[in-house]
GUTORKE-103013 format. One record per atom (N, C-alpha, C): x, y, z; residue in one letter. Coordinates in steps of 0.02 Angstrom, whole numbers, padded with zeros to 5 digits, always signed. Atoms other than C-alpha are relative to their C-alpha. Example, Ala and Ser with C-alpha at 12.3 -4.5 7.8 and 13.67 -1.06 7.14 Angstrom:
% residues 2
+00045-00059+00000A;+00615-00225+00390A;+00045+00060+00000A;-00042-00059-00003S;+00684-00053+00357S;-00039+00055+00037S;
***
This chain:
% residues 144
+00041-00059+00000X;+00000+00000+00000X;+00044+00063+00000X;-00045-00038+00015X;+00128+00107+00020X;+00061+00033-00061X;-00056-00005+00071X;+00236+00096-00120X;-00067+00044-00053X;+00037-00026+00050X;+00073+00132-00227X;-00025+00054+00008X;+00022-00066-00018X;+00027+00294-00148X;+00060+00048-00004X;-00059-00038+00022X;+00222+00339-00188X;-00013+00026-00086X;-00008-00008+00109X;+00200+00309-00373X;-00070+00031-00013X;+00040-00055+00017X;+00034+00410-00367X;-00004+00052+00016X;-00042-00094-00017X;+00111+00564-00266X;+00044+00012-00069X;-00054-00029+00059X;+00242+00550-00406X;-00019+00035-00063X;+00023+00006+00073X;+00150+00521-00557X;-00065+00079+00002X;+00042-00057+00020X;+00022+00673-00516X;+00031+00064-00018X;-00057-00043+00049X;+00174+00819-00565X;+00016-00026-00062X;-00025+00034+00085X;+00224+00717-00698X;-00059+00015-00040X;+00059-00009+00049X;+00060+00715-00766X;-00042+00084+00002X;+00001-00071+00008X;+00043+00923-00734X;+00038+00026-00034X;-00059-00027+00053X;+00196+00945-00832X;-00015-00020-00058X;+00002+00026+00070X;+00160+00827-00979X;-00085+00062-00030X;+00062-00022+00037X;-00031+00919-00981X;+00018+00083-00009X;-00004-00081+00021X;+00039+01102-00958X;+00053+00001-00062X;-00056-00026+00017X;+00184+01072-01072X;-00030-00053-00081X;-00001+00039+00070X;+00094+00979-01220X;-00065+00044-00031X;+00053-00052+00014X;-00025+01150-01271X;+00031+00003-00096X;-00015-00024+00069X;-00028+01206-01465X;+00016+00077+00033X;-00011-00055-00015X;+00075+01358-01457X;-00041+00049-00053X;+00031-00046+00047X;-00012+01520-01523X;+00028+00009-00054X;-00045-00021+00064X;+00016+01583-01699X;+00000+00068+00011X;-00024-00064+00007X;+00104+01735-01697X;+00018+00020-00084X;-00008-00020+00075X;+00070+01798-01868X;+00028+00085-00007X;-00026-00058+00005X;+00116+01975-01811X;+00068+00034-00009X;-00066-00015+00032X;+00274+02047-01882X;+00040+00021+00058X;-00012-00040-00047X;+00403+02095-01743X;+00020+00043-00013X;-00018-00054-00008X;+00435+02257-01686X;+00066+00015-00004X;-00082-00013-00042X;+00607+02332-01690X;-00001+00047+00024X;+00000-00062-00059X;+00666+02460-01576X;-00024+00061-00039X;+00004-00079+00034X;+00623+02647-01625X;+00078+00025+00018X;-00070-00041+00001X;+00782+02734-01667X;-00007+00058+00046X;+00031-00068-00050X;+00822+02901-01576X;-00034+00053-00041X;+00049-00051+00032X;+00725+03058-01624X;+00036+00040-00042X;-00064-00031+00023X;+00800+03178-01728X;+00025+00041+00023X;-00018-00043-00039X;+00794+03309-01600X;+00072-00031+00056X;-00050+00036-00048X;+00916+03194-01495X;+00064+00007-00034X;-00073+00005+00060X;+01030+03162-01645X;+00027+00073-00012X;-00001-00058-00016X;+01026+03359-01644X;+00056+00023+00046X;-00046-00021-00060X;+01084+03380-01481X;+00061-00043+00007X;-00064+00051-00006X;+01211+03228-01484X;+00074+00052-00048X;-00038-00020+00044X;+01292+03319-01630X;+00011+00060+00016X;-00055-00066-00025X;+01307+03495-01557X;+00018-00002+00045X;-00059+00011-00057X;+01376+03431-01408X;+00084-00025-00014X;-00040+00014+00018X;+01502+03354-01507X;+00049+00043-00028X;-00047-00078+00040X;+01546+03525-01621X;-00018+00054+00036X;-00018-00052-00030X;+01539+03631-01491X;+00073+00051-00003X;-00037-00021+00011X;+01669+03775-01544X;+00032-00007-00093X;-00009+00022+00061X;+01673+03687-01717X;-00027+00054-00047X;+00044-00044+00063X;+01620+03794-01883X;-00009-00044-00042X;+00054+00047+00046X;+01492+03710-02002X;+00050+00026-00087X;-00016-00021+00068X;+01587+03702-02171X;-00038-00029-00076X;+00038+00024+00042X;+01503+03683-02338X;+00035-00061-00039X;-00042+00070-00004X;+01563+03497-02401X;+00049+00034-00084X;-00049-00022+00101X;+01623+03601-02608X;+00060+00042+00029X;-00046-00051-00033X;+01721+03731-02467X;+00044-00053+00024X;-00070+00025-00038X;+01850+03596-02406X;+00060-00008-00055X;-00076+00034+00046X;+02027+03572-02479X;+00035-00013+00053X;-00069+00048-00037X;+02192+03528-02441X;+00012+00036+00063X;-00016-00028-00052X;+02228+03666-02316X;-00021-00012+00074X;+00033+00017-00039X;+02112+03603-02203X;+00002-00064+00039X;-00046+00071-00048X;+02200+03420-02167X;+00008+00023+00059X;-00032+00027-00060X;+02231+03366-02011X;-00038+00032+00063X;+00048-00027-00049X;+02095+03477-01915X;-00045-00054+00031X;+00043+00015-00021X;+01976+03419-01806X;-00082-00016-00025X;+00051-00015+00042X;+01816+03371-01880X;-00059-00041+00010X;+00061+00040-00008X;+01628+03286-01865X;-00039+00015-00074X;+00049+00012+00069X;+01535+03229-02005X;-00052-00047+00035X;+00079+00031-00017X;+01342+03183-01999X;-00005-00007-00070X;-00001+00015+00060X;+01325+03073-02118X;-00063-00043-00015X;+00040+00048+00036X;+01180+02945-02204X;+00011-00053+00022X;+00005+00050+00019X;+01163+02775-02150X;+00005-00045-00032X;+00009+00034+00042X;+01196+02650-02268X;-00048-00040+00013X;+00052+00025+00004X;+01033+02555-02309X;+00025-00078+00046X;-00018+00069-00024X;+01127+02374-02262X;+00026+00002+00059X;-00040-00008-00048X;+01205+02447-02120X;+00062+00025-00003X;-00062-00024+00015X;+01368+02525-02077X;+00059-00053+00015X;-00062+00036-00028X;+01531+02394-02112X;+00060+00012-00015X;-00044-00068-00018X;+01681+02460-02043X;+00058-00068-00007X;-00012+00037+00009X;+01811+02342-02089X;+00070-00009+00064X;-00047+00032-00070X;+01947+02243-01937X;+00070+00061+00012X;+00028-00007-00056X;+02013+02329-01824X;-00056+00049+00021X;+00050-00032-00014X;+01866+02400-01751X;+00022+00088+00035X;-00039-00091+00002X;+01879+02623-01740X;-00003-00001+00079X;+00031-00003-00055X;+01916+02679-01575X;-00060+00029+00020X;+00055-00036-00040X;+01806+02733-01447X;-00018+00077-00026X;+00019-00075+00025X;+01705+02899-01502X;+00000+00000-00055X;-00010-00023+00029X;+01756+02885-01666X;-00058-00015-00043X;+00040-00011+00041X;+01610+02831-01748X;-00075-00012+00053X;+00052-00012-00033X;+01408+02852-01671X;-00052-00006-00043X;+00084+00017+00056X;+01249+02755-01750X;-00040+00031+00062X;+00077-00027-00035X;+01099+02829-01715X;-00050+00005-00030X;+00072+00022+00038X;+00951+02746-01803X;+00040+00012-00079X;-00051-00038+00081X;+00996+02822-01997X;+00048+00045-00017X;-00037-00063+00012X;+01113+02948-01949X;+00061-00034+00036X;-00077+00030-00010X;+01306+02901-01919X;+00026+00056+00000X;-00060-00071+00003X;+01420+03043-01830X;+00070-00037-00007X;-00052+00011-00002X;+01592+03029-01872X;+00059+00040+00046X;-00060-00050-00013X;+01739+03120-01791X;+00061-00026+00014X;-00056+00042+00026X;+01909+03097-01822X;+00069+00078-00031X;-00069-00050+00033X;+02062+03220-01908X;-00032-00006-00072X;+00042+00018+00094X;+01987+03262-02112X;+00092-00025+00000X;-00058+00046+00015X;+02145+03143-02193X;+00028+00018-00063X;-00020-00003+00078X;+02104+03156-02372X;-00059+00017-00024X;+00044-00028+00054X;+01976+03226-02504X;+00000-00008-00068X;-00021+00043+00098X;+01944+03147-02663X;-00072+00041-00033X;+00073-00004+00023X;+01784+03187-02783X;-00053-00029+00040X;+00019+00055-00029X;+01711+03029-02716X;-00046-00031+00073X;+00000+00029-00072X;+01731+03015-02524X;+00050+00028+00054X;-00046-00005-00044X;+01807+03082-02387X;+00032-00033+00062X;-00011+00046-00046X;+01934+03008-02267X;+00019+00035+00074X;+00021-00023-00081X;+01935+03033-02086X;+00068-00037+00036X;-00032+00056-00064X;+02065+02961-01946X;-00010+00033+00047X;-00023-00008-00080X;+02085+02939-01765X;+00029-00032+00027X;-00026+00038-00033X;+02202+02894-01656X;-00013-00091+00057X;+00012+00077-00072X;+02198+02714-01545X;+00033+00030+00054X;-00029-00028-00073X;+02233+02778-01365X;+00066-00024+00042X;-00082-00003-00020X;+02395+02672-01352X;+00052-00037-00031X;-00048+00032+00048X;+02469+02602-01507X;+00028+00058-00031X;-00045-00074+00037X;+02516+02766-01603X;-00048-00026-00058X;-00009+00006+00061X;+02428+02672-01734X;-00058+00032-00019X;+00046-00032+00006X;+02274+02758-01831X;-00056-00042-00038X;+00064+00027+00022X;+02112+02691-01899X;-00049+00061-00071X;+00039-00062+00028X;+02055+02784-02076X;-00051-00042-00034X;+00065+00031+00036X;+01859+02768-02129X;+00000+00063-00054X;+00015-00038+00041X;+01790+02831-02285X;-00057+00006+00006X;+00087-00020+00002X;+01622+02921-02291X;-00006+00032-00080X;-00020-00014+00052X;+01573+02941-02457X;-00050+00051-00030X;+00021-00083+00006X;+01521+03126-02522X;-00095+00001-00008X;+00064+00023+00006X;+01327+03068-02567X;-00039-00006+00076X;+00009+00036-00053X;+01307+02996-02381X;-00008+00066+00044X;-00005-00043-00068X;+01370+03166-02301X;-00047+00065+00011X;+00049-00057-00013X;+01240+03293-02224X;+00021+00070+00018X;-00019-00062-00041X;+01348+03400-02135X;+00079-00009+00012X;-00048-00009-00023X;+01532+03449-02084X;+00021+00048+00041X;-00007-00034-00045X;+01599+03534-01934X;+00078+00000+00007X;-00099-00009-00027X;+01795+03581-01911X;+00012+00034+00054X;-00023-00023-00061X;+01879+03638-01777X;+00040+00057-00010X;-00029-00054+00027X;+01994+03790-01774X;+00058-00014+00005X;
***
């Protein structure tokens, strides 16, 4: 008598698990959500916190003289995403934010095309240059 009042204490969990855990799951036919990017008023403020002291230059007004300054570019998104190829830029130097990508960095070089950007790595000496390419860019900010 005993033994059989073991194996029916047992068997009544067992048989709450097999009945809660053998349901048709719902159909989720609803598409998921992805996050909401930031606003653009944010992206706003992100970016004149960044060029604070900076002057807004028009992207046909840059040349050569202007290497090696300080500089932020607000640039376009690429539709597939932005890929930034090994090693990864340092810290600061580049900033997604939904469709808008700040850059900042030293201007490098200036082609028709695309412009290139570096910044230092904080303890190799060595530098990291991206290209943003002239179509993409919204805005430029230099330093003095």
């Amino acid at each position: 008598m005993n033994t059989e009042c073991r194996w029916f204490w047992a068997a009544i969990p067992l048989f709450l698990l097999v009945l809660c855990g053998c349901r048709p799951k719902e159909d989720q036919t609803a598409p998921p959500q992805q996050a909401a990017g930031p606003s653009p008023t944010e992206i706003v403020a992100a970016r004149d916190a960044m060029t604070r002291g900076m002057v807004q230059v028009s992207l046909d007004k840059l040349d050569k003289s202007q290497m090696g300054k300080r500089c932020v570019i607000t640039a376009r998104t690429p539709e597939g995403g932005l890929h930034i190829s090994p090693p990864p830029p340092p810290l600061g130097m580049v900033r997604m934010m939904g469709r808008t990508t700040l850059y900042m960095g030293e201007l490098n070089e200036i082609s028709p095309d695309a412009i290139k950007i570096r910044a230092a790595y904080p303890t190799s000496g060595n530098y990291k240059l991206l290209e943003i390419p002239r179509a993409d860019i919204q805005s430029i900010h230099l330093g003095e």
